[in-house]
C-alpha positions as CSV (number, residue, x, y, z in Angstrom):
1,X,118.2,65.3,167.0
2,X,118.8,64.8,163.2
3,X,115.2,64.7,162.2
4,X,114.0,67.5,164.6
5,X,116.3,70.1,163.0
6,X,114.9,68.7,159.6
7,X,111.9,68.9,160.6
8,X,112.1,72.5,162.0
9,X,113.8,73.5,158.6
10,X,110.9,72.0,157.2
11,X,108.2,74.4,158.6
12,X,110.5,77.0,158.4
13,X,110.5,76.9,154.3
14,X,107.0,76.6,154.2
15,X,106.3,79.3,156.4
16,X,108.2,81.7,154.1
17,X,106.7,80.5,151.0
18,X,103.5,80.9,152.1
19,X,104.5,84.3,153.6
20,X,105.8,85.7,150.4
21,X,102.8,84.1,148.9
22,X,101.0,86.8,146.9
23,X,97.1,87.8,145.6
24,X,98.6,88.7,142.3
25,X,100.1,84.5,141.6
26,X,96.8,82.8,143.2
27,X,99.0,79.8,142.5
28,X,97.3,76.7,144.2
29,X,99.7,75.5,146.9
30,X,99.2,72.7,150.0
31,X,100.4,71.5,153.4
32,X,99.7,67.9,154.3
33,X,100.4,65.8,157.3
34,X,100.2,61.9,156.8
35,X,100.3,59.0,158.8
36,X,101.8,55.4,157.7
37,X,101.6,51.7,159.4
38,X,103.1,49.2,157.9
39,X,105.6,46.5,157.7
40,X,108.9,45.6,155.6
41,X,108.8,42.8,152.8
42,X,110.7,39.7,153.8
43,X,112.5,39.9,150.1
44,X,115.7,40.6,152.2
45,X,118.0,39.1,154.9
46,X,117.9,41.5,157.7
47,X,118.6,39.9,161.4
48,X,120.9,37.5,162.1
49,X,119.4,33.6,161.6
50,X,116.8,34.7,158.9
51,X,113.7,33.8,158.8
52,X,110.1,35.4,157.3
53,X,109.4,37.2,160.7
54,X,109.9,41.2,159.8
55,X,109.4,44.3,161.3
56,X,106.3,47.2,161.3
57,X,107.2,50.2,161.3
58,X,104.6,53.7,161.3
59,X,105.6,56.9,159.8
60,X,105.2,60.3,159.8
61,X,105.4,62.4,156.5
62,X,105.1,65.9,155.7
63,X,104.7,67.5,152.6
64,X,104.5,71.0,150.9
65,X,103.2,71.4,147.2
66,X,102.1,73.3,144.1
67,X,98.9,72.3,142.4
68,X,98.0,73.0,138.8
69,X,95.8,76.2,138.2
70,X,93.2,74.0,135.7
71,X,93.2,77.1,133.3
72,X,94.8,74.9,130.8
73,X,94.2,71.9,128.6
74,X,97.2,70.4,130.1
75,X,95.6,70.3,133.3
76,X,92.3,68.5,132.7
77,X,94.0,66.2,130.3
78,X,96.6,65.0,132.7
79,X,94.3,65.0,135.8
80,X,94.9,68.2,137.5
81,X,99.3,67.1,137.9
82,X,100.5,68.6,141.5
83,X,104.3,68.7,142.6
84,X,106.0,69.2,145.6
85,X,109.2,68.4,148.7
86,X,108.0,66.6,151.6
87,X,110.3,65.1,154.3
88,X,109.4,60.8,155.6
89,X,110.1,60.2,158.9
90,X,109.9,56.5,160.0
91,X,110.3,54.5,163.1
92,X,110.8,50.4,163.4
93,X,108.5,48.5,166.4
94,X,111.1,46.2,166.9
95,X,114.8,47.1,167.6
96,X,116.3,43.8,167.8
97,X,116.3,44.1,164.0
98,X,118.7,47.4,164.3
99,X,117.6,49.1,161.2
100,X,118.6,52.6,162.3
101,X,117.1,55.7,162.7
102,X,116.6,56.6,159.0
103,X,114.6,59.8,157.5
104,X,114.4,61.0,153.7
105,X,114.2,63.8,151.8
106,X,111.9,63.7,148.5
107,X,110.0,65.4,145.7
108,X,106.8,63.9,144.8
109,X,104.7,64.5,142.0
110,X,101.1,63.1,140.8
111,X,97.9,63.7,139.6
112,X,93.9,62.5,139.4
113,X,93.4,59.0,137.8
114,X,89.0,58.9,138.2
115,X,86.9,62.0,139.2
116,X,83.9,59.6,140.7
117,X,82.4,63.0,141.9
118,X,82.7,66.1,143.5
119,X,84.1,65.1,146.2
120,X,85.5,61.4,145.7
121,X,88.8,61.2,143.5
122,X,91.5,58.7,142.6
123,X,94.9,60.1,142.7
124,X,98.6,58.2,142.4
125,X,101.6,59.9,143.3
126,X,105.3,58.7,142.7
127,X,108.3,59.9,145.5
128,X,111.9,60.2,144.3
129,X,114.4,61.4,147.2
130,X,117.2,60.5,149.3
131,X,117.5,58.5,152.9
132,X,120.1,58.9,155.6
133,X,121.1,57.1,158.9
134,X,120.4,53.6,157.7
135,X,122.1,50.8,159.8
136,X,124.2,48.7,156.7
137,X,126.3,46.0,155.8
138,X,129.1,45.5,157.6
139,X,131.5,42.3,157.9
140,X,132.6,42.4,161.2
141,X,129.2,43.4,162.9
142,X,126.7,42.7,160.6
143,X,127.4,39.8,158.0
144,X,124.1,38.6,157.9
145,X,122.5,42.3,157.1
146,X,122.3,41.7,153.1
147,X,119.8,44.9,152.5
148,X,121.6,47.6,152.2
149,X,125.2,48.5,151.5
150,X,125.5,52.1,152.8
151,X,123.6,54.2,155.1
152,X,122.7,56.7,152.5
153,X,120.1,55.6,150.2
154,X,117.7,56.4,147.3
155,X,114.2,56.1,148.5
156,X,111.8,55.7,146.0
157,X,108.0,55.4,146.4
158,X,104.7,54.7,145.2
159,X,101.1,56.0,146.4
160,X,97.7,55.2,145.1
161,X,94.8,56.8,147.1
162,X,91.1,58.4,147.6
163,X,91.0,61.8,148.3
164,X,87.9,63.4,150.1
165,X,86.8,66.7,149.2
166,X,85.6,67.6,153.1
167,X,85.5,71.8,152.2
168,X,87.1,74.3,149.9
169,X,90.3,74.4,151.8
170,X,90.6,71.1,153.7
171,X,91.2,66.9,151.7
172,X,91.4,63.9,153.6
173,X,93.3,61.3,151.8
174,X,93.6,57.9,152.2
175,X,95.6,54.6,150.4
176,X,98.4,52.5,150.2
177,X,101.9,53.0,149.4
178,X,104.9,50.6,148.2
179,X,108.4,52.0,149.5
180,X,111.8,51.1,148.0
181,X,115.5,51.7,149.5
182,X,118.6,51.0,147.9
183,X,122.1,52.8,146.7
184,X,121.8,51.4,143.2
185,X,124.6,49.0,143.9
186,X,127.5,51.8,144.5
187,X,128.3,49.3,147.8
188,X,127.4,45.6,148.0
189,X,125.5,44.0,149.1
190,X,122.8,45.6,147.7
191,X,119.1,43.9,148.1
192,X,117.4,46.1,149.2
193,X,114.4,47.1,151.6
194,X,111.1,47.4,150.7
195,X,108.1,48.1,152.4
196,X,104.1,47.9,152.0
197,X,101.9,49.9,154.0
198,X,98.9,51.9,154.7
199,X,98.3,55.4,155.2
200,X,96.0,58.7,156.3
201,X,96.8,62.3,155.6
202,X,95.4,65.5,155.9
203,X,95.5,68.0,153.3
204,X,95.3,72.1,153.8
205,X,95.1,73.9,150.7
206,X,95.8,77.7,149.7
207,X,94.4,79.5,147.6
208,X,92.0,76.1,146.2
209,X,91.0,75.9,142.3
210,X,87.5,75.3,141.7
211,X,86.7,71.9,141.6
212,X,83.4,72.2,140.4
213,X,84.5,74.8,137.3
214,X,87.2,72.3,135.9
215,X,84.7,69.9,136.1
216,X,81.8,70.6,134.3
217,X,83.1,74.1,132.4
218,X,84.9,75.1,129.0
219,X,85.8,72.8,126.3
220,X,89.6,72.6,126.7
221,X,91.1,71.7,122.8
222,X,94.4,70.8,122.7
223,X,96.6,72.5,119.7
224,X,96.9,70.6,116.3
225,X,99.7,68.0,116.5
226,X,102.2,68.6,113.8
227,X,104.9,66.1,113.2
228,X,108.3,66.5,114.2
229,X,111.7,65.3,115.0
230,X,112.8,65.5,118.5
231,X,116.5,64.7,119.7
232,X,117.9,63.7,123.2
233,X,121.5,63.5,124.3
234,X,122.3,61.6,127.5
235,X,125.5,61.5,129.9
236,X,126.4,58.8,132.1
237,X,128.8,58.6,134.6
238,X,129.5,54.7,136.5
239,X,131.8,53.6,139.7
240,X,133.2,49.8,140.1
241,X,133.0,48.0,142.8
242,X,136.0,46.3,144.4
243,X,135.5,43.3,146.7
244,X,138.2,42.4,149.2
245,X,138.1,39.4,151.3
246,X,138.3,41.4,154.7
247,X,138.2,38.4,156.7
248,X,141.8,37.0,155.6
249,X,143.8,40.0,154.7
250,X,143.7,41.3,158.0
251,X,142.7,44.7,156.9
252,X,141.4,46.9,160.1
253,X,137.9,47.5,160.0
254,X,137.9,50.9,158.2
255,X,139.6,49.6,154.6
């Protein structure tokens, strides 16, 4: 029920962003659909007995997303750099392994690597967000789950694919993607899950940018580089961990 109400409020925000969408901005946006297979790493103890046997899972992701304009330097130079939220949706083949029923929430950003022509590209992308509803550690009903410590995680991805120009407004991509959940050791255990797969989307775009004008018009010169001292100042706020031995205290399940 979780992930159709996110995934209603999903549709719902893109509908009014495209709505309120303008002729006067002309800013490059896109809707994808994508579909995963693939199969968690056996880098953590997950089921009871161990073992290298691990579970495939498929995925649906959907995605909403800014593109550059290519009317800059910056653009051509860093490979046409795109933006966006997108919502990951995953389901497990085998529920003996009692993973949950987890979806995330992420922003995602990337760019070209290799124009090879006008219609075949290389593209990465990198996913930051967050995961719910994971199944975790627990030492009454899941000792032997080492994974994860919480059910709320960071998800954290990364996406090289081809894309295929098929019109002006419509990009089939294709690739493979390494997936990584954890809570950055706020609860322990903490190995955490990570997956390999496969994956085919389908990209919609409004309002497209040329492709062959970036390609083969202007001479884009970046500004003279002038030397320069830039500073940074960073804040960082840490938690402890405290381990009890909930086994022999007799502590209720809770504490």
């Amino acid at each position: 029920m979780i992930k159709v109400r996110l995934l209603l409020f999903f549709i719902l925000v893109c509908s009014s962003v495209l709505a309120g969408d303008t002729v006067k901005t002309r800013r490059p946006q896109f809707v994808s659909a994508g579909f995963t297979e693939g199969f968690v790493l056996p880098t953590s103890k997950i089921a009871p007995g161990g073992g290298n046997k691990t579970p495939g899972y498929s995925a649906l992701t959907l995605k909403y997303g800014l593109s550059a304009r290519g009317d800059r330097w910056q653009d051509v130079v860093y490979g046409m750099p795109y933006k966006g939220i997108g919502v990951y949706l995953p389901r497990f083949w085998n529920d003996k392994y009692d993973l949950g029923d987890p979806f995330s929430v992420f922003l995602f950003q990337g760019a070209r690597l290799k124009q090879f022509s006008s219609c075949w590209s290389l593209h990465y992308e990198i996913n930051l967000g967050v995961a719910f509803n994971w199944q975790h550690y627990d030492v009454y009903r899941r000792p032997w789950f080492m994974a994860l410590g919480s059910g709320t995680n960071i998800h954290l991805a990364g996406n090289w694919y081809l894309k295929w120009r098929l019109s002006r407004h419509w990009h089939l991509q294709s690739g493979v993607s390494i997936t990584h959940f954890s809570n950055g050791a706020l609860r322990t255990p903490n190995n955490g899950i990570n997956k390999a797969s496969a994956f085919l989307e389908m990209a919609y775009n409004i309002h497209p940018v040329e492709e062959k004008k970036i390609l083969t018009e202007g001479v884009y010169t970046p500004p003279t580089f002038h030397k320069n001292t830039a500073h940074d100042l960073a804040f960082m706020f840490t938690t402890r961990t405290i381990k009890l031995n909930e086994v022999d205290n007799g502590l209720m399940d809770k504490y």
